[in-house]
N, C-alpha and C positions, 0 to 999 in steps of 0.2 A: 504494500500500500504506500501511496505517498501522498503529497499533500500540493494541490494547485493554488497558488494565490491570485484572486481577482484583484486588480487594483482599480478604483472610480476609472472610468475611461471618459475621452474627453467627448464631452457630449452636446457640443457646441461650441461654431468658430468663437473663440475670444471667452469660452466663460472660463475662469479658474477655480470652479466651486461651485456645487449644486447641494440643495436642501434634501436629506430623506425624508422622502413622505411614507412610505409605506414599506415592508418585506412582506413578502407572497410566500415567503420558506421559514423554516425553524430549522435548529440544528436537529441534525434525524433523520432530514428530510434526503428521500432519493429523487435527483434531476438530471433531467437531460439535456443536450446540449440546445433545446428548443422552449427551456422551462425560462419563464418568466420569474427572475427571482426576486425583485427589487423596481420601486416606482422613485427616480427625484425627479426636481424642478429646479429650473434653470429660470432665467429673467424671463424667458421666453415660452416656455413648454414644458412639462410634462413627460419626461422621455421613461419608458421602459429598460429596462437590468437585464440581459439574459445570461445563463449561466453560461460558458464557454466549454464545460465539459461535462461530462456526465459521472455522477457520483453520487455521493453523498456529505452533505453541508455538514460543516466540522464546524466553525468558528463564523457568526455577522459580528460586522466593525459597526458598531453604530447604533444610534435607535432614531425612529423616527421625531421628525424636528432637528434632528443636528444637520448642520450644515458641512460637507465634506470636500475638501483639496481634492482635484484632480489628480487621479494620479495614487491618492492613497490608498492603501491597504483598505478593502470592501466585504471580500467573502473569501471563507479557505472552504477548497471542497476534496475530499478525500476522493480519489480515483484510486484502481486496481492496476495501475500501469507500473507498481514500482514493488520491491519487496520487504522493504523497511518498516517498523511501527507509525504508524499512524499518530501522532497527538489529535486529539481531540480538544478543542477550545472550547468553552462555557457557553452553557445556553444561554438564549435571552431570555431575559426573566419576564414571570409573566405580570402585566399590570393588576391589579388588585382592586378594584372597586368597592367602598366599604360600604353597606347597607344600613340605612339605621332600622334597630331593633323595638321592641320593647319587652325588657326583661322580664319574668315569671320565678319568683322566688321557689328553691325546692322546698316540697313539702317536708324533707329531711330535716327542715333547720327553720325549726317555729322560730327559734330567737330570733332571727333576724327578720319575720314576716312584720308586713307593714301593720298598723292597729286597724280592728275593724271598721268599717267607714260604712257601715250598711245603718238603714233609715228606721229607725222603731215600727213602723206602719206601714211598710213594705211585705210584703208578702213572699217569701223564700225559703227553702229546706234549707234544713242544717249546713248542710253538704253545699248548697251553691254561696251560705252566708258564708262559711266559711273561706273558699276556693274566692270569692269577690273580696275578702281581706286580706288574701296573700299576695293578690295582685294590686293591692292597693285600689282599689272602685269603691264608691259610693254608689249602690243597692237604688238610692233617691233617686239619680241622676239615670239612673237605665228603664230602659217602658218593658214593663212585663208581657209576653205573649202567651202569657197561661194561666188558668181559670180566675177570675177573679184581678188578673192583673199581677197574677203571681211570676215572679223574676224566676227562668231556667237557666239549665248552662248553655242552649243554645242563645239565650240575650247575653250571657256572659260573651260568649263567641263573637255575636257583633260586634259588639262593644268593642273588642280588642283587635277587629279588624280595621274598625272604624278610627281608630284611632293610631294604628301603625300606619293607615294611608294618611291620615294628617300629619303627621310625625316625617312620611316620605315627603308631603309635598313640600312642606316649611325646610326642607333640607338644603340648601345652596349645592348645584353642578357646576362643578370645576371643569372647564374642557381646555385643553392646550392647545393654540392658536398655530397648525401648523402647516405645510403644504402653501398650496394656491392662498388660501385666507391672510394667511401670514404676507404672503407675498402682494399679497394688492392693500394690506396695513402698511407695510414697511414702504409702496410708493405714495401709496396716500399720505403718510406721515411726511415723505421727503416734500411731495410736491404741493402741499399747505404749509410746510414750515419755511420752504426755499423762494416761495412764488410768492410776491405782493399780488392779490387777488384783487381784480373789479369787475363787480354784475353789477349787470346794466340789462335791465328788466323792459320789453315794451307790449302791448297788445297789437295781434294780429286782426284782421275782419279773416275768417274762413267761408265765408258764406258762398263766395264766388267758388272760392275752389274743391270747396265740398262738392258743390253742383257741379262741376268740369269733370271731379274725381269720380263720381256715380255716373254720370253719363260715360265715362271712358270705359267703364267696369262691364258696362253694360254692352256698349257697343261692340268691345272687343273678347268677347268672352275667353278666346285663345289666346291671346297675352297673359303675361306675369298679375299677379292681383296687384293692385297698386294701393297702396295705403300714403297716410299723409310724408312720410318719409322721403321716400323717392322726389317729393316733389319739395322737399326741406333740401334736397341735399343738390338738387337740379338747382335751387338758389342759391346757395352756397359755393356752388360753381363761375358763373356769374355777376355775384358778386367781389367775391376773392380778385375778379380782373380789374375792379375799381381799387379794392385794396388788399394788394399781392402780402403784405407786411402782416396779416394775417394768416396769411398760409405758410408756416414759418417753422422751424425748433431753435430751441436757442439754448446752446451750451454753455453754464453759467459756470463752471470751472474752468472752460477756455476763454467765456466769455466772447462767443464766437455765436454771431443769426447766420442761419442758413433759409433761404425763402427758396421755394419750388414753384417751376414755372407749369409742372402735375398736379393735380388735386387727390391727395391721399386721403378718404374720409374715414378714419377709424368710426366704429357703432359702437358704443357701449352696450352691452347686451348681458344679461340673465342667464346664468346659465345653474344645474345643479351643482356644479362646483364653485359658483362664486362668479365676480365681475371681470368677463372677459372681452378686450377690443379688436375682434376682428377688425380688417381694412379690404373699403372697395378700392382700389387702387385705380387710377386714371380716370377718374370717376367723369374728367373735364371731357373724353372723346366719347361720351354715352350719351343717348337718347333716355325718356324718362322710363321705357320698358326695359333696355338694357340697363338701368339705374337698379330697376325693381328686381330682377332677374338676379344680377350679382347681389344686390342687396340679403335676396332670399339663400343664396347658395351658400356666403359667408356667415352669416350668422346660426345659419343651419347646422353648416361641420363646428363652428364654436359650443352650439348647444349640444350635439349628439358626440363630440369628440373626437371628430377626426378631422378638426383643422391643422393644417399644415402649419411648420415654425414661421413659414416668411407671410404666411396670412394672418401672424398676429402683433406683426411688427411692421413698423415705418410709415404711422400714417403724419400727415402733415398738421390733421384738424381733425376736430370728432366733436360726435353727436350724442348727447344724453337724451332719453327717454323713457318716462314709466307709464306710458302711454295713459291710460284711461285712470291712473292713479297717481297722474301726473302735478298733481296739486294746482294753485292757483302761482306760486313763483317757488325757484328750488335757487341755491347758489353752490353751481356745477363745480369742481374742482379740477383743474387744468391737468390734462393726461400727459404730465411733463415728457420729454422736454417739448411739447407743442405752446404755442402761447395763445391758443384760443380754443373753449368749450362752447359749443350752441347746444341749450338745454331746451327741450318741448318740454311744455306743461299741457294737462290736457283739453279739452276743446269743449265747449259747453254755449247753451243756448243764451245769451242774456239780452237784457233791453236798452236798446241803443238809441241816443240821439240824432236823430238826420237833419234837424232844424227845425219840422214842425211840429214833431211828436216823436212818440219811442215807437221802436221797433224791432223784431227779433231778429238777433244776427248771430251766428255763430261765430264766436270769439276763443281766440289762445293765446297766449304770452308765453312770448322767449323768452327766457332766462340765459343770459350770454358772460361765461366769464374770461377775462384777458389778463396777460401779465402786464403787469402797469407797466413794467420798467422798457418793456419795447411797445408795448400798443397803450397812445394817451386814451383818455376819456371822448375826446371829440372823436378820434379816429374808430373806436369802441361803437361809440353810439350812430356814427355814420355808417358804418358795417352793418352793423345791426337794420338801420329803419330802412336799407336797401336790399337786404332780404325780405322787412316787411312788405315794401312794395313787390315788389314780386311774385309774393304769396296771394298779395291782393288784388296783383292783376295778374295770374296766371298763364296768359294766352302765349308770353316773351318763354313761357318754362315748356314749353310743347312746341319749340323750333329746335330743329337736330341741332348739334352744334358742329360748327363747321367742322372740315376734314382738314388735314395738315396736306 
């Protein structure tokens, strides 16, 4: 027998360190050269472990949460290729979840039973007044369900069910913040502490482009479904050509803006792992079907897990959305190093001024935040009320955009 060492292999250009998130193996465990042993996360993804040979796991370096150098010692796996003894290295231990209880004195040890607590005018045999003393209950406070209103052991029973789930709920869950969650903490923390944040909040009229968007839906049943996005993000295209300095990242360790003359639109999207931003990429040479189309196919591999590393990196600008629980204003936090969030809020019916009475319009506000220290206030809120416009005269968002 001898002994193979895996060491982290590099699992992505430029990273020198990946978080374990998970082992798929124990020591014990027999694998083959096709066993998935090990889940980390890298800035970017998600990557799978496989075993490189087949054997049986001797030694994991690690528990999940630690963050590991490329490169180092990961997994020993015992193979049959050699004739030496074997070490074997220590299991991982197992984690321990403590339950709260509630104790039941033994009847062996009267001295220590708690004093009787049962009611003069309660109704109970010997035997259940006693057994409700040892457990410390008061007889008064339990509803009898026998003749007369008389207390058994099955009300004893409830009683102590009822109250170990109260005892479980009042408990505080401890859970370790680790994998993905940790990792969208750790940039949220950087990019609210590092970014001077400005929202800049305006109402949209939807009225027009609801009616545009139902009749497209309609007329074109074989296209993409098109929802309010595709046509957020068709103006955000658009606009960026009036002001490019929003389509930007800016490296504030080099202190170095880089502006793209591409429109990268990361989506902020939901996913069961936590907050993941897919990117439509060139999103500037799409029409509003091809908008929808890609829109739908990215956020899709995001949600079901099998987006690709370079479809979750390099967008220039991105869009928040909690769609229909979108509140009345949010203040979006910039998906560093980008210097501008476009947040929807959701869309709802309200009564509006025209001049000579109110009227019903369909209304939404953007929520838009910028790094002050490249994009001013004026520059902020011009971006801004020219996507409004556009929104609210939708006809300029349903011309192709030229060809190169």
């Amino acid at each position: 027998m001898s002994i193979h060492i895996l060491r982290l292999p590099d699992v992505g250009e430029g990273v020198a360190e990946a978080e374990l998130v998970a082992w798929h193996v124990a020591a014990g465990d027999t694998v083959t050269s096709d066993t998935v042993v090990a889940e980390v996360l890298t800035d970017k993804a998600t990557v799978e472990i496989y075993a490189p040979v087949a054997g049986v796991v001797a030694t994991l370096h690690g528990e999940p949460g630690d963050v590991l150098a490329i490169g180092s010692d990961f997994i020993a796996i015992e193979t049959g290729d050699g004739t030496g003894p074997a070490p074997v290295g220590p299991a991982v231990p197992a984690v321990v979840h403590e339950v709260p209880t509630i104790e039941c004195e033994s009847p062996a040890e009267p001295s220590q039973a708690a004093p009787a607590l049962s009611t003069p005018g309660t109704l109970a045999s010997p035997a259940v007044r006693e057994r409700a003393s040892r457990l410390g209950l008061s007889l008064g406070d339990i509803h009898g369900s026998g003749p007369d209103g008389r207390v058994t052991h099955d009300d004893l029973d409830r009683r102590i069910q009822s109250m170990s789930a109260i005892a479980s709920a009042a408990e505080p869950t401890r859970v370790p913040i680790i994998g993905l969650r940790r990792k969208i903490a750790d940039r949220l923390t950087v990019a609210n502490s590092r970014i001077p944040h400005i929202t800049y909040v305006d109402e949209v009229d939807m009225t027009q482009l609801e009616e545009v968007r139902r009749s497209l839906t309609t007329a074109y049943p074989e296209q993409p479904r098109l929802t309010v996005l595709p046509f957020v993000m068709r103006a955000i295209v658009l606009a960026v050509a009036d002001r490019p300095q929003v389509n930007a990242t800016f490296d504030d360790d080099e202190q170095v803006l880089t502006t793209y003359g591409a429109v990268h639109i990361g989506i902020a999207t939901q996913t069961p792992n936590g907050l993941i931003v897919p990117v439509v990429r060139d999103a500037q040479s799409m029409d509003l079907w091809q908008t929808a189309a890609e829109l739908s196919r990215v956020t899709g591999a995001a949600r079901d897990g099998t987006a690709a590393r370079d479809q979750l990196s390099g967008s220039s600008i991105t869009i928040t959305s909690l769609g229909a629980l979108g509140g009345l204003v949010t203040t979006p936090i910039i998906n560093r190093p980008e210097v501008a969030i476009i947040g929807i809020n959701k869309m709802q019916v309200r009564p509006m001024w025209d001049g000579t009475r109110f009227v019903p319009r369909t209304m939404m506000n953007l929520s838009s935040s910028f790094d002050h220290r490249i994009v001013d206030g004026w520059e902020a809120a011009t971006f801004v009320q020219r996507i409004k416009t556009l929104l609210e005269q939708p006809a300029q968002l349903l011309i192709p955009p030229p060809r190169p």
